[in-house]
Backbone as JSON Lines, residues from 0, in Angstrom:
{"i":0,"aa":"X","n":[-29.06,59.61,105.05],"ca":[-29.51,59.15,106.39],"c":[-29.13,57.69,106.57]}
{"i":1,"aa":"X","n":[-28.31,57.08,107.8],"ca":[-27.65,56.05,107.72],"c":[-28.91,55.0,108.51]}
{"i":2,"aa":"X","n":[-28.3,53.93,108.31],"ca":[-29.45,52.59,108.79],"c":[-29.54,53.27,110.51]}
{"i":3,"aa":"X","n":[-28.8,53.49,111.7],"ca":[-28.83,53.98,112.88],"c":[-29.5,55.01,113.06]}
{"i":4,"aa":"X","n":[-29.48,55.91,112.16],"ca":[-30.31,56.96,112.26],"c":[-31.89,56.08,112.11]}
{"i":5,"aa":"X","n":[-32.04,55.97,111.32],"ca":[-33.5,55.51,110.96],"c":[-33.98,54.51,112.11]}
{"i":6,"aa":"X","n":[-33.18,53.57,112.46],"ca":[-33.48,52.53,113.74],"c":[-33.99,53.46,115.29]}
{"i":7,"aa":"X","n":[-32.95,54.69,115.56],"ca":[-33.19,55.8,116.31],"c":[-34.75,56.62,116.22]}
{"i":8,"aa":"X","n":[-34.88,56.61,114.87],"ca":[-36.41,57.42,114.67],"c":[-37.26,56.47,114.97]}
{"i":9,"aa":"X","n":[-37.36,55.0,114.25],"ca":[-38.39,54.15,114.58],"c":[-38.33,53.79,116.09]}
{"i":10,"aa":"X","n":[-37.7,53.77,117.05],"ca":[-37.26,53.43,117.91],"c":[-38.19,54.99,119.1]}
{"i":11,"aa":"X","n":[-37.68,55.69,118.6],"ca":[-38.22,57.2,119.48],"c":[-39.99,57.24,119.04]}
{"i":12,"aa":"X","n":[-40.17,56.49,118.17],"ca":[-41.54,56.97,117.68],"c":[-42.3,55.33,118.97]}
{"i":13,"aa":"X","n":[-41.71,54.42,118.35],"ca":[-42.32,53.76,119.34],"c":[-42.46,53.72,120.82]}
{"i":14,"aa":"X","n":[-41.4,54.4,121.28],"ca":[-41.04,54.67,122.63],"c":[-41.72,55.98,122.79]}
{"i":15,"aa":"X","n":[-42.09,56.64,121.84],"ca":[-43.32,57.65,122.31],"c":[-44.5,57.41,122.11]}
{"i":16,"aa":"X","n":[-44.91,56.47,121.25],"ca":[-46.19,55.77,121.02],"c":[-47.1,54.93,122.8]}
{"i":17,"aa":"X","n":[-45.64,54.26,123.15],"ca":[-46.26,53.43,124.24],"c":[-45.97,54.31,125.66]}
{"i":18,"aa":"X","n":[-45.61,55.76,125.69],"ca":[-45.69,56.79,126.62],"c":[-46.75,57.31,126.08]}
{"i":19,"aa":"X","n":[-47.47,57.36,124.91],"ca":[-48.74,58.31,124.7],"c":[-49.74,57.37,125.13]}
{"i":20,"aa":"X","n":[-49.64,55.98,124.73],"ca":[-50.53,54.73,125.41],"c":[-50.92,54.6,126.83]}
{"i":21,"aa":"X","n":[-49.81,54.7,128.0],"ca":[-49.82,55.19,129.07],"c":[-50.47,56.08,129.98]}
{"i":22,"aa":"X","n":[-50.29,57.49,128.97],"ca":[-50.86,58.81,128.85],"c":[-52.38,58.52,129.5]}
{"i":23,"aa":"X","n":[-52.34,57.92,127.97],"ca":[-54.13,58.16,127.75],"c":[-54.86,56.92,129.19]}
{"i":24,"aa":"X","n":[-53.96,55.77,129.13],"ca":[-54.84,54.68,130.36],"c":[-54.93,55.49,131.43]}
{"i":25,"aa":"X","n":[-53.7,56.28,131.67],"ca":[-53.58,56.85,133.15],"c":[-54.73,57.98,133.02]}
{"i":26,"aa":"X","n":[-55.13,58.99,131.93],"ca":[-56.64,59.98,132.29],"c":[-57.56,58.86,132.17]}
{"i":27,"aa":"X","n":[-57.78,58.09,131.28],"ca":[-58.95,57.64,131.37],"c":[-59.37,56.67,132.97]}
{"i":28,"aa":"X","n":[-58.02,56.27,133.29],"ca":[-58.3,55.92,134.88],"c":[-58.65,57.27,135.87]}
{"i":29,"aa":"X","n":[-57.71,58.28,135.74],"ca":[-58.22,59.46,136.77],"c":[-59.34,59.61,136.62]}
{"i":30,"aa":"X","n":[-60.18,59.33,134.99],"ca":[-61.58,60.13,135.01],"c":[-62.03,58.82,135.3]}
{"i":31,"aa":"X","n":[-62.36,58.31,134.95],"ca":[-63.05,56.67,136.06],"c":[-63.26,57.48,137.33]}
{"i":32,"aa":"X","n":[-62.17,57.26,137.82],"ca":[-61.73,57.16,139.23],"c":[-62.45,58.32,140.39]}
{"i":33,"aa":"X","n":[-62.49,59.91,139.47],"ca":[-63.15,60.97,139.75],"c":[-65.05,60.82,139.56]}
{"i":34,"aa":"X","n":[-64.97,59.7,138.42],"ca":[-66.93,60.24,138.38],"c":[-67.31,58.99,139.29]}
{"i":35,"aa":"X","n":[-66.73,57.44,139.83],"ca":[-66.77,56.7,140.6],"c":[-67.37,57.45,141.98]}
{"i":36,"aa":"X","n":[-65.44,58.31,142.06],"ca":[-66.16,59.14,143.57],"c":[-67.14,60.01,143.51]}
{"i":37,"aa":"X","n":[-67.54,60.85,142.47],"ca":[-68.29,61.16,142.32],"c":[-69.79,60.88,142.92]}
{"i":38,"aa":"X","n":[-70.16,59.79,142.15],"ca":[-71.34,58.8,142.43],"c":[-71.66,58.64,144.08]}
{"i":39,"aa":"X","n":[-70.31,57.81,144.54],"ca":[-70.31,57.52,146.08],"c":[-70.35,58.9,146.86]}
{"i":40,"aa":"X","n":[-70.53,60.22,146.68],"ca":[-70.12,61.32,147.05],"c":[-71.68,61.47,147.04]}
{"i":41,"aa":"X","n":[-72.08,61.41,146.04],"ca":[-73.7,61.88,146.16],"c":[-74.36,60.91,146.84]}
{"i":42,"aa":"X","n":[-74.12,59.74,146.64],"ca":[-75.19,58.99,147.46],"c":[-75.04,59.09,149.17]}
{"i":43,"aa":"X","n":[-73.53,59.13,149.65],"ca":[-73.6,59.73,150.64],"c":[-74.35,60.86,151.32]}
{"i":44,"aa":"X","n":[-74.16,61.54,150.42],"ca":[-74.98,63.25,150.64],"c":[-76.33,62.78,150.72]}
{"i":45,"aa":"X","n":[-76.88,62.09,149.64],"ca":[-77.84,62.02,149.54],"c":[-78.73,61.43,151.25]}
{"i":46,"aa":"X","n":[-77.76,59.95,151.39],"ca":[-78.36,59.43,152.38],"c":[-78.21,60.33,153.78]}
{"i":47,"aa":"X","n":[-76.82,61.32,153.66],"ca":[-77.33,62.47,155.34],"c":[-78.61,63.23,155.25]}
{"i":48,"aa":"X","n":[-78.58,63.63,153.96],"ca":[-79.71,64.34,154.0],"c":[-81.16,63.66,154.86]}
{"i":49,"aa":"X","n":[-80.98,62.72,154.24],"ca":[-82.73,62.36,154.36],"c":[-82.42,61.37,155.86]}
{"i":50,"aa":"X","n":[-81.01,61.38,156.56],"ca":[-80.92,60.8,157.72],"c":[-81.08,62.31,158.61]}
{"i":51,"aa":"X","n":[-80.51,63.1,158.47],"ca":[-80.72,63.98,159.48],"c":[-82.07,64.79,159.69]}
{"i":52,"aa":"X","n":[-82.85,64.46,158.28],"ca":[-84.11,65.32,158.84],"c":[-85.25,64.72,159.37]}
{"i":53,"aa":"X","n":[-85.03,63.31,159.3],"ca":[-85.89,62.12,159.73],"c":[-85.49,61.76,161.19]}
{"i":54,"aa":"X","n":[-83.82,61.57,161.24],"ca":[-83.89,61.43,162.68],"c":[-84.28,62.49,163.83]}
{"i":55,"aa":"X","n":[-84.17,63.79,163.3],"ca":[-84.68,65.05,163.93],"c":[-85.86,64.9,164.45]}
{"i":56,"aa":"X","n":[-87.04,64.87,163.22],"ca":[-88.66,64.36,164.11],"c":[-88.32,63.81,164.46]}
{"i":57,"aa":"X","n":[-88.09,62.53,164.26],"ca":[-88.27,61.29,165.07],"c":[-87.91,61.12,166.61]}
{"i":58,"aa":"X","n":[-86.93,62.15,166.8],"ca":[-86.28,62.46,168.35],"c":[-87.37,63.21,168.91]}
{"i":59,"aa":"X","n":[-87.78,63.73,168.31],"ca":[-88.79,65.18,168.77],"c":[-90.27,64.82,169.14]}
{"i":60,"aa":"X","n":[-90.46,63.48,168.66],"ca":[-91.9,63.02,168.45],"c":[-92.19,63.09,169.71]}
{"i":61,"aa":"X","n":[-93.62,64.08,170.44],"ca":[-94.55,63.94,170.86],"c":[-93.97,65.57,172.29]}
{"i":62,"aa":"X","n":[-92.98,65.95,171.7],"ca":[-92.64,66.91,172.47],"c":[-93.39,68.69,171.81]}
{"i":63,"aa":"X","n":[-93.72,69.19,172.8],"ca":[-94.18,70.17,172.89],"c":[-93.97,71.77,173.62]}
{"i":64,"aa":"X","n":[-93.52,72.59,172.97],"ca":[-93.48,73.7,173.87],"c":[-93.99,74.02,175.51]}
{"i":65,"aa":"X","n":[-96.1,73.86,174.84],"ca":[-96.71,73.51,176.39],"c":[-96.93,72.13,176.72]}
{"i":66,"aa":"X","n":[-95.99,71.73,177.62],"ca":[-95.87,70.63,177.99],"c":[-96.76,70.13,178.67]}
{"i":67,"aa":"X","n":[-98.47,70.71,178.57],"ca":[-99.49,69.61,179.17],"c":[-99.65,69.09,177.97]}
{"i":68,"aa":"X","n":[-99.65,69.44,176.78],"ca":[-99.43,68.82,175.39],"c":[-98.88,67.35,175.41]}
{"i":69,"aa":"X","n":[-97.47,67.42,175.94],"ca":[-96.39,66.86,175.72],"c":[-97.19,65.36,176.83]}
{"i":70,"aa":"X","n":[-97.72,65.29,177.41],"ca":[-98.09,64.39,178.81],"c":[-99.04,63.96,178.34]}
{"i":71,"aa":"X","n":[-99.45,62.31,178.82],"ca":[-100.65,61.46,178.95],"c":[-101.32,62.42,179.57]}
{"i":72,"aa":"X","n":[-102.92,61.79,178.85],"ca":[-103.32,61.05,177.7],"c":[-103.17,61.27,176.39]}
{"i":73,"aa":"X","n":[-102.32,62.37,176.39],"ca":[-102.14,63.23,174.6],"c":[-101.29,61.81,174.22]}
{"i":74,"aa":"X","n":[-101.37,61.56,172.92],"ca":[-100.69,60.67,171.79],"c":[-99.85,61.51,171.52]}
{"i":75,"aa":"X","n":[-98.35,60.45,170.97],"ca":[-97.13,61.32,170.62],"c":[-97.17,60.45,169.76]}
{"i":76,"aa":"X","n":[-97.57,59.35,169.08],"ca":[-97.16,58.37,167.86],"c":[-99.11,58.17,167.23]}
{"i":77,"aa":"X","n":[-99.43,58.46,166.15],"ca":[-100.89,58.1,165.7],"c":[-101.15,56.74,165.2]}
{"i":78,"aa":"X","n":[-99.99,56.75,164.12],"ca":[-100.25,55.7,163.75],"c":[-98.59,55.28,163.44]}
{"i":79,"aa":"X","n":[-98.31,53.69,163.02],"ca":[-97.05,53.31,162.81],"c":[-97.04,51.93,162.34]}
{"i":80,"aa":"X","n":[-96.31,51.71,160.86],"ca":[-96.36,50.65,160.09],"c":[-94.77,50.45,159.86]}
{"i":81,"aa":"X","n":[-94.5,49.16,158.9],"ca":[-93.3,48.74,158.42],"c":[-92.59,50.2,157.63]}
{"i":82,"aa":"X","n":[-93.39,51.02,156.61],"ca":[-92.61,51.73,155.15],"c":[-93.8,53.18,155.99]}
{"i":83,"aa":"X","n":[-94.07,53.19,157.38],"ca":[-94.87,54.61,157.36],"c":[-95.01,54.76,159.27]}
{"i":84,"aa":"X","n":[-94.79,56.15,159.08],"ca":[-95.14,56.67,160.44],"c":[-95.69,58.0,160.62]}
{"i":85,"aa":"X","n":[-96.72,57.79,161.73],"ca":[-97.51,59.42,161.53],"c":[-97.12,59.91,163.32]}
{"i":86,"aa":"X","n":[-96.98,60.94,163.6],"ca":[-96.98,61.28,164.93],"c":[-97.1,62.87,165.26]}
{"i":87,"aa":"X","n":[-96.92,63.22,166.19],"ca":[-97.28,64.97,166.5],"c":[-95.84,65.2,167.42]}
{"i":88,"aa":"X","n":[-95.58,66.34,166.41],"ca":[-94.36,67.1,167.67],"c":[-94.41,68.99,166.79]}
{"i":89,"aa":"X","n":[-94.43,69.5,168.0],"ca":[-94.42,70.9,167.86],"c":[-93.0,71.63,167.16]}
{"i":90,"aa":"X","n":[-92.93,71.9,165.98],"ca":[-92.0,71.28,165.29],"c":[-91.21,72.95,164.95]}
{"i":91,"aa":"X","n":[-92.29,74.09,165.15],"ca":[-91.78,75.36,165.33],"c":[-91.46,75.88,166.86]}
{"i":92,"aa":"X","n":[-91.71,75.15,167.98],"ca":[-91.4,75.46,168.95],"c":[-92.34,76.55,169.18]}
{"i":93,"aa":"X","n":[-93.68,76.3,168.88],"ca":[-95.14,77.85,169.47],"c":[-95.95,77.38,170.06]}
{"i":94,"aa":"X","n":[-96.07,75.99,170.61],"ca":[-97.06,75.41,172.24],"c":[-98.36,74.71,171.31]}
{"i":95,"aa":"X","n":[-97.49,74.68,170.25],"ca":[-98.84,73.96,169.12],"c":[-98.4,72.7,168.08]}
{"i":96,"aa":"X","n":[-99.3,71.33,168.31],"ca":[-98.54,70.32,167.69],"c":[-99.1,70.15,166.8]}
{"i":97,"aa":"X","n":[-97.73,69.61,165.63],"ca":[-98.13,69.53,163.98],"c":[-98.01,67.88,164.23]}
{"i":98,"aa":"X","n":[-98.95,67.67,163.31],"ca":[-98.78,66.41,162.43],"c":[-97.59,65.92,161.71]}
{"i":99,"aa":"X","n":[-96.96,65.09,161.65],"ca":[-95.94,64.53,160.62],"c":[-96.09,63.09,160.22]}
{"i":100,"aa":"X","n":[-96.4,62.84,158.83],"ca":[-96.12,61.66,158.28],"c":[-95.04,61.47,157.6]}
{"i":101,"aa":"X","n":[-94.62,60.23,157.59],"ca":[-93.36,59.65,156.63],"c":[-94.08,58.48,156.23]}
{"i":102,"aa":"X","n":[-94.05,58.48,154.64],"ca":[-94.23,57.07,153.95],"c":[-93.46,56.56,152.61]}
{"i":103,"aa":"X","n":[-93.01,55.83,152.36],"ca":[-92.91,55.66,151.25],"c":[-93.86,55.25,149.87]}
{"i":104,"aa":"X","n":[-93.68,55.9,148.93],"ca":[-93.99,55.49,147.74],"c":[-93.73,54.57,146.74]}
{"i":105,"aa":"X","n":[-94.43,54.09,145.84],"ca":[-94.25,53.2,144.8],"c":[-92.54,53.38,144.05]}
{"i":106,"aa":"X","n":[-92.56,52.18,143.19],"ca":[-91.93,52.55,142.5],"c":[-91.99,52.94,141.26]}
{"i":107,"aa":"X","n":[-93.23,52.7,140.91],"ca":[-93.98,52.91,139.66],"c":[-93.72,54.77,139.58]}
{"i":108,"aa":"X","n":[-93.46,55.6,140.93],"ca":[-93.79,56.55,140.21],"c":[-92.45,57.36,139.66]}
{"i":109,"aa":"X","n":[-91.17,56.21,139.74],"ca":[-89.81,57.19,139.39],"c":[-89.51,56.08,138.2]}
{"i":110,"aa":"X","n":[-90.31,56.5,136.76],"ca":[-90.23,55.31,135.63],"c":[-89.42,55.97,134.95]}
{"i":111,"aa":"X","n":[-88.45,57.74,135.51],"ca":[-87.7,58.04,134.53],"c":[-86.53,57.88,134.98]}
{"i":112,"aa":"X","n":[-86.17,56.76,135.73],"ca":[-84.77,56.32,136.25],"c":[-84.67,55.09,135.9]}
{"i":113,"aa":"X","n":[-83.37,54.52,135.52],"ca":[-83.21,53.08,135.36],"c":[-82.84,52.29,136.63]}
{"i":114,"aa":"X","n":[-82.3,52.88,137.78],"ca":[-83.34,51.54,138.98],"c":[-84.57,51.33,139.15]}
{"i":115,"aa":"X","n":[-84.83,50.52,139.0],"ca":[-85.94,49.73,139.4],"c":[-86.33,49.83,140.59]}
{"i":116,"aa":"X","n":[-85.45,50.13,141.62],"ca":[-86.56,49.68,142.91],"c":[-86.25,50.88,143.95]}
{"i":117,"aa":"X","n":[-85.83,52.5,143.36],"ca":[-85.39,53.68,143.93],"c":[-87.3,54.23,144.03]}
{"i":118,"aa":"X","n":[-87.97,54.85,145.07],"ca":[-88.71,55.57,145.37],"c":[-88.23,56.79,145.7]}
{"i":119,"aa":"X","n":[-89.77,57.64,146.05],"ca":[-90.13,58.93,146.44],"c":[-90.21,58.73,148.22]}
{"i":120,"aa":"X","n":[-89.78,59.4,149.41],"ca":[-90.02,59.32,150.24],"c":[-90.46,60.75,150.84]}
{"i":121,"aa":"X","n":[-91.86,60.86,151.11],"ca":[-92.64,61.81,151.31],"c":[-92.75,62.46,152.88]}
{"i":122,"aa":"X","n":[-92.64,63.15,153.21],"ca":[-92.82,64.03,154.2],"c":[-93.79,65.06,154.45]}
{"i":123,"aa":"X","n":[-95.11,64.77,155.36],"ca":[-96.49,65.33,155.16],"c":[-96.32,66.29,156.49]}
{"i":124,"aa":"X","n":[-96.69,67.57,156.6],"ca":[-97.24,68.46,157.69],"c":[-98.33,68.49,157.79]}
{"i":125,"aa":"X","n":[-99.02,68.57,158.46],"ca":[-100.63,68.66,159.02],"c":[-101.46,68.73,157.76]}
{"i":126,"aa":"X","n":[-101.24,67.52,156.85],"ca":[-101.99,67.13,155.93],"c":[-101.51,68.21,154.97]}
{"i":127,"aa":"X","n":[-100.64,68.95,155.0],"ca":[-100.46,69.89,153.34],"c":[-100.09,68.79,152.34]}
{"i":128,"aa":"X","n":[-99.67,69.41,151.26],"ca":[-99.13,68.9,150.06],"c":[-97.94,67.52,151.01]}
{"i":129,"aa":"X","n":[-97.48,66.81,150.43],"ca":[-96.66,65.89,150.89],"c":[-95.51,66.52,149.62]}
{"i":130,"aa":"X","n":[-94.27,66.52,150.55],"ca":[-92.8,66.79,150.16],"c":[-91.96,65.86,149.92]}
{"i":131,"aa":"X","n":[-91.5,65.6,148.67],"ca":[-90.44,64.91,148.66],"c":[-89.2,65.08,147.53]}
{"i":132,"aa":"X","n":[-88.21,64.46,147.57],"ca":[-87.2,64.44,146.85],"c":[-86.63,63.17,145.83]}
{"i":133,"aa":"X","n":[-86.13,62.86,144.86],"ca":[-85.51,61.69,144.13],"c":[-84.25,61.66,144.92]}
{"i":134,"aa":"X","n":[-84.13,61.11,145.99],"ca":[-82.62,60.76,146.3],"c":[-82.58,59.78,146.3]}
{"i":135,"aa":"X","n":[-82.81,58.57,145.64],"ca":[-82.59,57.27,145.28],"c":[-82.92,56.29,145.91]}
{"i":136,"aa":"X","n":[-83.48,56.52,147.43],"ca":[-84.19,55.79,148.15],"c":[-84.23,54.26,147.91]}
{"i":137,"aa":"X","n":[-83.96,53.55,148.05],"ca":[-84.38,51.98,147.82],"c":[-84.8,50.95,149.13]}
{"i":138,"aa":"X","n":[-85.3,51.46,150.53],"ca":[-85.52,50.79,151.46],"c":[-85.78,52.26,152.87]}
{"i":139,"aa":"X","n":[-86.7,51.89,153.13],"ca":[-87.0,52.66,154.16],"c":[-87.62,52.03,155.28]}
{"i":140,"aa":"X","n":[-87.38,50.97,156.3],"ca":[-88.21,50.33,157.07],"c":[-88.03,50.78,158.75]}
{"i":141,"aa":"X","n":[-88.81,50.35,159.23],"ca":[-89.29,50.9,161.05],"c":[-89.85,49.77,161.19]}
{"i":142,"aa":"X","n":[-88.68,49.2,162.81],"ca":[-89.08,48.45,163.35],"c":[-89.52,49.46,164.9]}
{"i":143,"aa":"X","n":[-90.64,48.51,165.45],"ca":[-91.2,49.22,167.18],"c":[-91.14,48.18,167.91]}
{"i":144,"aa":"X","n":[-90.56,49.16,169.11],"ca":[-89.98,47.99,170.22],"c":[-91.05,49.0,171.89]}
{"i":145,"aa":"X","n":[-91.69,47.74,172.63],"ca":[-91.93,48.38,173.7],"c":[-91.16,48.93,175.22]}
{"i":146,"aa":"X","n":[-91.53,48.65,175.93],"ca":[-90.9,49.66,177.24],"c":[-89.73,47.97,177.57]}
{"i":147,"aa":"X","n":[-90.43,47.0,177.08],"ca":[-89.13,46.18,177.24],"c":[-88.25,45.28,176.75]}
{"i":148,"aa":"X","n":[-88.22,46.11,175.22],"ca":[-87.73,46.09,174.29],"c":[-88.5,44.83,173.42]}
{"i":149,"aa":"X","n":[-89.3,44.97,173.5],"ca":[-90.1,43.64,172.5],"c":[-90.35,44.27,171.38]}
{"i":150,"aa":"X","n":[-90.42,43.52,170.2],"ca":[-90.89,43.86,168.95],"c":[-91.83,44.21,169.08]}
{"i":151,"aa":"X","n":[-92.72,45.14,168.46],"ca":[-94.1,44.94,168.34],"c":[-94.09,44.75,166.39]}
{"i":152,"aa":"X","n":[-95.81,43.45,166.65],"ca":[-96.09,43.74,165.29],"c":[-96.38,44.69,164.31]}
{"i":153,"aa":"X","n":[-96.46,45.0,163.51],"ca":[-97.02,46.11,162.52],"c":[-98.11,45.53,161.76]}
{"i":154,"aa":"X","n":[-99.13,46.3,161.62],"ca":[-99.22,47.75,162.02],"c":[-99.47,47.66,163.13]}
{"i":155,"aa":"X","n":[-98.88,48.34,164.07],"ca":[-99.06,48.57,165.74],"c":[-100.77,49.26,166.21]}
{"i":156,"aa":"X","n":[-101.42,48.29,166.29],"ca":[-102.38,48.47,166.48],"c":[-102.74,49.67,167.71]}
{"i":157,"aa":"X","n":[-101.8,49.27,168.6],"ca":[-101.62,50.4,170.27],"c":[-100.34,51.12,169.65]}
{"i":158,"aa":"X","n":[-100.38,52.27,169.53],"ca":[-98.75,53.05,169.14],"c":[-98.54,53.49,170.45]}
{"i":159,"aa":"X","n":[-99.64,53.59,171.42],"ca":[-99.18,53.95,173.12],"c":[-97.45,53.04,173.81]}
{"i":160,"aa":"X","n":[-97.96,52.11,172.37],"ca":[-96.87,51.0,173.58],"c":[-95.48,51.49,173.28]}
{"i":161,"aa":"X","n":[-95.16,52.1,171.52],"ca":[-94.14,51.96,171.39],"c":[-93.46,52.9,172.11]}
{"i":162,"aa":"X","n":[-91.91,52.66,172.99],"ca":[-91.02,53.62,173.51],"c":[-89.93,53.61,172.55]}
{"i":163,"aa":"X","n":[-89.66,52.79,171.7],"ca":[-88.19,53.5,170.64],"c":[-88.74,52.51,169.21]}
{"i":164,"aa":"X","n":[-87.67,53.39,168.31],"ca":[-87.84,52.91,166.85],"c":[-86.56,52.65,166.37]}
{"i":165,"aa":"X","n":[-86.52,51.42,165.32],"ca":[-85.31,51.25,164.54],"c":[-85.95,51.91,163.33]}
{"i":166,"aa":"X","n":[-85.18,52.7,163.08],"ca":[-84.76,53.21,160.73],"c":[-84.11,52.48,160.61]}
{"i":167,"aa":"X","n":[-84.21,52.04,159.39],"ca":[-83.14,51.67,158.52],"c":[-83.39,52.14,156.67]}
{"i":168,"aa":"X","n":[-82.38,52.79,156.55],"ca":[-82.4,53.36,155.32],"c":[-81.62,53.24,154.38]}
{"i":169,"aa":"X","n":[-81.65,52.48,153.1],"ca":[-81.44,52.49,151.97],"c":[-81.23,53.84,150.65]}
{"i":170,"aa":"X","n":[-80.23,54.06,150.32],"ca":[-79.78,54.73,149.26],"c":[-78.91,54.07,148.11]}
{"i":171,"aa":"X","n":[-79.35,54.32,146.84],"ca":[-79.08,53.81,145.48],"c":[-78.76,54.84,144.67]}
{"i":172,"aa":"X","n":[-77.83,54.92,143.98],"ca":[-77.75,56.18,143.13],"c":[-78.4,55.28,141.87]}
{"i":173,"aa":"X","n":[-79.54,56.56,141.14],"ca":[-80.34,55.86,140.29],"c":[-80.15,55.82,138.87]}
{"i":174,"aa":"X","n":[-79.16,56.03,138.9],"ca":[-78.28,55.47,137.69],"c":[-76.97,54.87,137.66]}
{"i":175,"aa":"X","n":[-76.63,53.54,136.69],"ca":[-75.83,52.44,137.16],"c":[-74.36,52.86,136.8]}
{"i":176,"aa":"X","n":[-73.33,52.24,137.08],"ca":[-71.77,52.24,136.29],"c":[-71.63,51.05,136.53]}
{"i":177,"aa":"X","n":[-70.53,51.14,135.25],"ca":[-69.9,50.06,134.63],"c":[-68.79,49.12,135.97]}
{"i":178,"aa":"X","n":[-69.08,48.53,136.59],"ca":[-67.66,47.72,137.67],"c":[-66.25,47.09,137.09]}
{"i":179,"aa":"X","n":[-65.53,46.88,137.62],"ca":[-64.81,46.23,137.01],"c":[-64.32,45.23,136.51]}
{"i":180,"aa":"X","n":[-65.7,44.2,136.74],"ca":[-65.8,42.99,136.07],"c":[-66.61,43.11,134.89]}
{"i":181,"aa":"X","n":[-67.16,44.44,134.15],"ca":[-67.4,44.94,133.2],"c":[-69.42,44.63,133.34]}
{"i":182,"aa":"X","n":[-69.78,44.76,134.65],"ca":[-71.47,44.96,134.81],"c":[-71.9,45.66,135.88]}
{"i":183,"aa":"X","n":[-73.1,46.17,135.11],"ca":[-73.54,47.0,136.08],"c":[-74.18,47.02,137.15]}
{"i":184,"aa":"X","n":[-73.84,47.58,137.86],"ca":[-74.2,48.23,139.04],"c":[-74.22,49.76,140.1]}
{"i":185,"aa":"X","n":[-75.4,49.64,140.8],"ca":[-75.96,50.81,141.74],"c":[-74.97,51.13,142.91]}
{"i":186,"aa":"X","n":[-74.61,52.37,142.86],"ca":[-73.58,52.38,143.74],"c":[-74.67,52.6,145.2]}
{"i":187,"aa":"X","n":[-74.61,52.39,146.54],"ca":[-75.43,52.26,147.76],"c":[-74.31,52.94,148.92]}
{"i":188,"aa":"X","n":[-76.02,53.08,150.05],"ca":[-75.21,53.34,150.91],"c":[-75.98,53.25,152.02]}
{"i":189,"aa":"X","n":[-75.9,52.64,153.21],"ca":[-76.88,52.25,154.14],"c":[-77.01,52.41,155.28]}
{"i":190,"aa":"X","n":[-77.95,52.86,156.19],"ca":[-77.52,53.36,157.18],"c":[-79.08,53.25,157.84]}
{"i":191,"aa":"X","n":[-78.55,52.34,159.57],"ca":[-79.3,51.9,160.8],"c":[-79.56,52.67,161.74]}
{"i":192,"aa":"X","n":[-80.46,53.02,162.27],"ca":[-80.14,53.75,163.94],"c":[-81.01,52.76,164.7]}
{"i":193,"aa":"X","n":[-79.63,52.01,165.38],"ca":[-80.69,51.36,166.69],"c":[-81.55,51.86,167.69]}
{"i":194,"aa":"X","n":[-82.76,51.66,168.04],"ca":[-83.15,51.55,169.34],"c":[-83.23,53.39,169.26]}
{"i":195,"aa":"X","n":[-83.97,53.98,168.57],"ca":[-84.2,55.57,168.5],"c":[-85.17,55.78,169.31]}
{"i":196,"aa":"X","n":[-84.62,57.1,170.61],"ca":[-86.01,57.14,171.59],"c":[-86.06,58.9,171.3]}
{"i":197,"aa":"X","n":[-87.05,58.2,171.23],"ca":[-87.65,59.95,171.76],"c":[-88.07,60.4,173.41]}
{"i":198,"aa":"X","n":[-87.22,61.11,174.08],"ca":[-87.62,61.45,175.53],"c":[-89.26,60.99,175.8]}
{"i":199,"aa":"X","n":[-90.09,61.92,174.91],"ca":[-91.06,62.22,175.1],"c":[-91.95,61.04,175.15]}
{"i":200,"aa":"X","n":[-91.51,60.43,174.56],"ca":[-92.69,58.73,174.57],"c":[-92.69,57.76,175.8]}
{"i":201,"aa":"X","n":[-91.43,58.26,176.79],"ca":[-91.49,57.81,178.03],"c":[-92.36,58.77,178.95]}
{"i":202,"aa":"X","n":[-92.59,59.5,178.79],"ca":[-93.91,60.29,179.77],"c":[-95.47,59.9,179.54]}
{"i":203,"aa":"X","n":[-95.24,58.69,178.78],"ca":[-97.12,58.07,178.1],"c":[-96.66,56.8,179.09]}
């Protein structure tokens, strides 16, 4: 075996060494790259979820099948704070109004996640069990505005006054990844609805 030959083998071995080097950066980037989207994929999901079934009541609040229901002096909002809202809307469409609360919870009670500041956000029917889910929650606030657009304070002592609501909602996926400045962080995702009316709160 001549000196060229051997220069040829060392030569093919290294030139396949730094194509297997390649190899491997380029999966270990696709798989990055796939559980990244991943992450942002769920927290998305996560945050329609709990946007579309919140903004649903919330449109619906104080509407009723039998619409002497639906009309002053009946209340369409009970009560209404910064992290909580209680109100009545006939929610099966049978001339009969349910109760609905939304509040948030501690954080003390999701101690088997490593965010820190992800809650439970609960959803109550006419006082049953309260419903909720771990979707990572990290901010749930309601602002109330009156018939001419003024803030009102919280807790809204008169909920007669309020005619629309701001959400604003916070999502955290509750477990962190690595960034690429090599620390961690919560991937998020956030989402406002200005100025939310419900028809029905203009007939009070």
């Amino acid at each position: 075996m001549g000196y060229t030959t051997i220069l040829d083998i060392l030569g093919s071995i290294i030139i396949g060494g730094l194509l297997m080097l390649i190899l491997f950066r380029l999966t270990d980037g696709a798989a990055e790259n796939t559980y990244n989207y991943s992450q942002d994929l769920i927290v998305q999901e996560n945050l329609t979820t709990v946007v579309e079934i919140l903004e649903s009541d919330l449109r619906q609040a104080g509407y009723c099948k039998n619409w002497t229901k639906s009309r002053a002096p009946n209340p369409a909002i009970l009560a209404a704070d910064t992290s909580s809202i209680k109100f009545l809307v006939d929610l099966q469409n049978t001339g009969t109004m349910d109760t609905v609360k939304y509040y948030l919870g501690p954080t003390s009670e999701l101690t088997n996640t490593t965010n820190p500041n992800d809650r439970l956000l609960y959803r109550v029917i006419n006082g049953e069990t309260p419903r909720s889910a771990n979707l990572g929650i990290t901010e749930f606030n309601l602002d109330y505005f009156d018939t001419f657009g003024n803030k009102l304070t919280c807790p809204v002592s008169t909920p007669d006054m309020i005619k629309s609501v701001q959400v604003s909602v916070k999502v955290e996926d509750p477990e962190p990844r690595i960034n690429q400045y090599g620390k961690l962080e919560y991937v998020d995702a956030f989402w406002r609805q200005f100025r939310l009316e419900a028809r029905n709160l203009n007939n009070r």
